[in-house]
C-alpha positions, 0 to 999 in steps of 0.5 A: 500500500502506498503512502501519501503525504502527510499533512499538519492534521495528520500530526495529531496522532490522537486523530484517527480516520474511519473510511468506510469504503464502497458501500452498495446500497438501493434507494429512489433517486431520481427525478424521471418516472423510471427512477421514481418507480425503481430503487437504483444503485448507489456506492456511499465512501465516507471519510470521517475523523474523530479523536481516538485517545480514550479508544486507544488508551483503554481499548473499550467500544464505549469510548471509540466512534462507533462505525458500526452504529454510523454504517446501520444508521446510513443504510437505514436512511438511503435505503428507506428513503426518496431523494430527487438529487444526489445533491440532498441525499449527499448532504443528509448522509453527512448530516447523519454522520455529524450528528454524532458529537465525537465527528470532528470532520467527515466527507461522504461521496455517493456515486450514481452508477450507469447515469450517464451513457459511457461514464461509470458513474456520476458522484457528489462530494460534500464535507463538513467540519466542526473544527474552524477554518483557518485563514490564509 
C-alpha cells in the first residue's frame, strides 16, 4: 500500500480516520418516472475523523466512534428513503454522520452508477467540519 503525504492534521496522532469504503446500497433517486418507480444503485465512501485517545488508551467500544452504529444508521436512511438529487441525499448522509458529537470532520461521496451513457458513474462530494477554518 502506498503512502501519501502527510499533512499538519495528520500530526495529531490522537486523530484517527474511519473510511468506510464502497458501500452498495438501493434507494429512489431520481427525478424521471423510471427512477421514481425503481430503487437504483448507489456506492456511499465516507471519510470521517474523530479523536481516538480514550479508544486507544483503554481499548473499550464505549469510548471509540462507533462505525458500526454510523454504517446501520446510513443504510437505514438511503435505503428507506426518496431523494430527487444526489445533491440532498449527499448532504443528509453527512448530516447523519455529524450528528454524532465525537465527528470532528467527515466527507461522504455517493456515486450514481450507469447515469450517464459511457461514464461509470456520476458522484457528489460534500464535507463538513466542526473544527474552524483557518485563514490564509
Amino acid at each position: 500500500m502506498p503512502l501519501h503525504a502527510l499533512d499538519d492534521q495528520h500530526l495529531d496522532h490522537d486523530l484517527a480516520t474511519i473510511r468506510i469504503k464502497n458501500l452498495r446500497l438501493r434507494t429512489f433517486i431520481g427525478i424521471k418516472d423510471e427512477e421514481i418507480l425503481n430503487r437504483q444503485d448507489v456506492v456511499i465512501n465516507a471519510v470521517i475523523r474523530y479523536r481516538a485517545d480514550k479508544a486507544v488508551a483503554f481499548n473499550r467500544i464505549e469510548q471509540a466512534l462507533n462505525y458500526r452504529t454510523i454504517t446501520k444508521e446510513v443504510i437505514a436512511m438511503v435505503e428507506d428513503g426518496r431523494f430527487q438529487l444526489l445533491e440532498r441525499m449527499t448532504r443528509e448522509v453527512l448530516d447523519l454522520i455529524m450528528s454524532h458529537e465525537q465527528v470532528l470532520t467527515a466527507q461522504v461521496e455517493i456515486d450514481k452508477p450507469h447515469a450517464l451513457r459511457f461514464a461509470d458513474s456520476v458522484s457528489i462530494t460534500l464535507s463538513a467540519s466542526r473544527e474552524p477554518r483557518r485563514q490564509p
